[in-house]
Structures are given as C-alpha cells and as structure tokens.
C-alpha positions in Angstrom: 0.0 0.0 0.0 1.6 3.5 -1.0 0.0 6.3 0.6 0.5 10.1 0.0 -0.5 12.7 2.6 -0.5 16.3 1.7 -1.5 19.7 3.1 -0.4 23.1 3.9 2.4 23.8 7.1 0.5 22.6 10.0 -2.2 21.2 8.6 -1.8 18.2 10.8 -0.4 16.2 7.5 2.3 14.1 9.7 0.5 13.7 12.4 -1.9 11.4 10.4 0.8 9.6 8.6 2.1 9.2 12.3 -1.2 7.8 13.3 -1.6 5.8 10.3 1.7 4.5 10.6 1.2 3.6 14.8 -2.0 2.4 13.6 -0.8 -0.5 10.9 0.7 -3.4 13.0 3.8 -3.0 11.4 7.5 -2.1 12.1 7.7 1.4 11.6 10.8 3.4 9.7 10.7 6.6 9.8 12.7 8.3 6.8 13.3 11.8 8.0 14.6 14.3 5.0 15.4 17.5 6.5 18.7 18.5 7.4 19.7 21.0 10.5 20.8 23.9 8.7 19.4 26.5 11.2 18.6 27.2 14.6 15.0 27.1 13.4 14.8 23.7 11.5 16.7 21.8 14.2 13.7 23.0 16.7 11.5 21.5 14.0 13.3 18.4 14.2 13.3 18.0 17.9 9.8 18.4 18.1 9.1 15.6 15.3 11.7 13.4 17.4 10.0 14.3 20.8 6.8 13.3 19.0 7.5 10.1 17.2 7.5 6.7 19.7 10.8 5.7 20.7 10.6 2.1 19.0 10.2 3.5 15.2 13.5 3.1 13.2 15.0 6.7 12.2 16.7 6.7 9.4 18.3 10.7 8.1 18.7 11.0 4.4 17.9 14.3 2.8 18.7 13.0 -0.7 19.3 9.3 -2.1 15.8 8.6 -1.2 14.6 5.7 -3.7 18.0 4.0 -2.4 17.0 4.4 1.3 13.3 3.0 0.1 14.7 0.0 -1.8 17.1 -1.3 1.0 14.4 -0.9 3.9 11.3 -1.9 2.5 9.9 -4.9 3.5 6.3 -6.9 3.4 6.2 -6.5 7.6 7.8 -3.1 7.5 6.2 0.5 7.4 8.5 3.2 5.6 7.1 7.0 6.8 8.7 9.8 4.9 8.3 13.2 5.9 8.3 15.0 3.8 8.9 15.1 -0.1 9.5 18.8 -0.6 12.4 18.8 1.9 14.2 16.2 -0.4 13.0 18.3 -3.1 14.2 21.3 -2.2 17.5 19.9 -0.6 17.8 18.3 -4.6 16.8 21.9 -5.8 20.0 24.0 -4.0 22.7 21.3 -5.4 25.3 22.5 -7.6 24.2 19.5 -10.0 21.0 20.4 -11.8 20.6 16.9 -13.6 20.6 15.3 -10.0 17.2 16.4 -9.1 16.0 14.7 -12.1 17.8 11.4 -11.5 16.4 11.3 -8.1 13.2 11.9 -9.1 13.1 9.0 -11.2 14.5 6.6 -9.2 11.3 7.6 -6.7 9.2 7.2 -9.3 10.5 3.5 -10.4 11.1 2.0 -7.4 7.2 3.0 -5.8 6.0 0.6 -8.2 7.9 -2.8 -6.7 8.1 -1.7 -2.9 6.7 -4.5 -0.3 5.3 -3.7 2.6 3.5 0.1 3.8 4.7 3.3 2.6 3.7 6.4 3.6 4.8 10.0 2.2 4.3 13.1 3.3 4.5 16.6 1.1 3.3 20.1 1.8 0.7 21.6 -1.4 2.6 24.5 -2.6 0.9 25.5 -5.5 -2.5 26.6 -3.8 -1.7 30.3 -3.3 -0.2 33.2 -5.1 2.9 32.4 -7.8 6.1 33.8 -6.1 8.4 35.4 -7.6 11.7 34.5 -8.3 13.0 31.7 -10.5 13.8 29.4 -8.1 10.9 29.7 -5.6 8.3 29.3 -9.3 10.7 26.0 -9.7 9.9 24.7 -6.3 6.2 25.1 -6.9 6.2 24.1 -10.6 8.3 20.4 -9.3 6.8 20.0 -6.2 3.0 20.0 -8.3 4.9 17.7 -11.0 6.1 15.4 -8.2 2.8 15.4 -6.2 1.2 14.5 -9.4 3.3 11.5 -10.7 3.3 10.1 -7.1 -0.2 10.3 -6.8 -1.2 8.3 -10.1 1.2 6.0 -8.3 0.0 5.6 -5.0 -3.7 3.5 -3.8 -4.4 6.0 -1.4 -4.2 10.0 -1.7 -5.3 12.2 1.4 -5.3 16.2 1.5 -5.5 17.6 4.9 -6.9 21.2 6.2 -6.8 22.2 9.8 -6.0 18.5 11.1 -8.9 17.0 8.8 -8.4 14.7 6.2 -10.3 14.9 3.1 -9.7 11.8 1.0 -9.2 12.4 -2.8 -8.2 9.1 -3.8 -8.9 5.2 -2.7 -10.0 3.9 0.6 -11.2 5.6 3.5 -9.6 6.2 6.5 
C-alpha cells in the first residue's frame, strides 16, 4: 500500500501519517529528509523526534531517497517519509541540476515494486499566489509535478486542512 499525505504547514499532514503508521501493526521506519541547517529547523526536528515513539526506526537521508526505500522496505515493515518537498528542495540547492531529475526517477520507479507500507508526506505548494523568483516558481512548478506522478502511483491519496483529512483518492480512512 503507497499512501500520500498532503497539506499546507500545520495542517496536521504528519501527524496522520504518524497515526496511520502507529495504527498499521507493522515495524515502523521513519525516513526523516530534513537536514539542521538553522537554529529554526533543528527546533522543527526536535519536536518531530520528541513526537514520534521511541521504538520507530529513524533513518536521516535528505537525498538518495529511492536508495534508502529499496534497502528498507519490507512486506512486515512501514517506511514513513516526511516529507517530499524537503528532499525536493534539498535536490533543488545542489550545484548538479541533472541530480534532481535522477532522483526523481529513481522515486518514481522504485514505488511501483516496494513491499510492505509506505507512507509519504509533502506540503501543497501551488495553492496560493505564484512567487516570484526563479527558483521559488521552480519549487512550486516540481513539487506539483512530483505530487502529481506520485499520486497516479500511490492506492491511497489524502489532503489535509486544519488537522482533517479529506480523501481524494482510494480507501477511507
């Protein structure tokens, strides 16, 4: 089962994948993307730690992430990523333009022969005002590219809005 969760910043997006993920009886990886750069983000990632239960796997990997995928999935394992536009972004600022679109790729090919659960999270970028500046336009324009290609790939897509989940595609919760 691949899963996408998407929403807005707090819009309570991984804290249903979290639930989801406690929820599925399985060993849960989480696959954390975002990297300390700032005083800021590291507070971010404290609190996600402080959050998450002390049993989950953790592993760090802001941007080989179809590698990490292919070596931990597993029929009895759940593989949480949070979130996509983190790895995207971190692929974005690389000196290597080409790199982003290798990456991508390898995403896209190895959803489609991953055992076990995977869930990925993304924040919707492209529901407000276009931004100015080439790069910030680029971020929107490959994060809706991304969420798109992902979710004709994924059983189950799920937007969320003030901690609610509205389901777009596949089962309910």
């Amino acid at each position: 089962m691949r899963e996408l969760i998407l929403g807005g910043a707090r819009s309570g997006k991984s804290r249903l994948a979290e639930r989801l993920a406690s929820e599925s009886g399985l060993a849960v990886t989480y696959i954390a993307t975002s990297q300390a750069l700032d005083g800021e983000m590291n507070t971010r990632i404290q609190h996600h730690r402080e959050r998450r239960p002390a049993h989950w796997g953790l592993i760090e990997e802001p941007l080989e992430l179809a590698r990490v995928l292919r070596e931990q999935a597993a029929a009895e394992r759940c593989l949480l990523v949070d979130c996509l536009t983190l790895w995207l972004t971190n692929l974005l600022l690389l000196d290597d333009p080409a790199r982003l679109q290798t990456e991508r790729e390898a995403l896209l090919d190895a959803l489609v022969e991953l055992p076990g659960r995977l869930i990925l999270v993304s924040n919707e970028t492209g529901l407000g005002v276009v931004p100015l500046g080439e790069l910030t336009r680029r971020y929107v324009d490959e994060a809706g590219w991304l969420h798109q290609a992902l979710a004709g790939r994924c059983e189950r897509v799920v937007f969320t809005v003030a901690g609610l989940p509205m389901l777009l595609k596949g089962d309910a919760l």
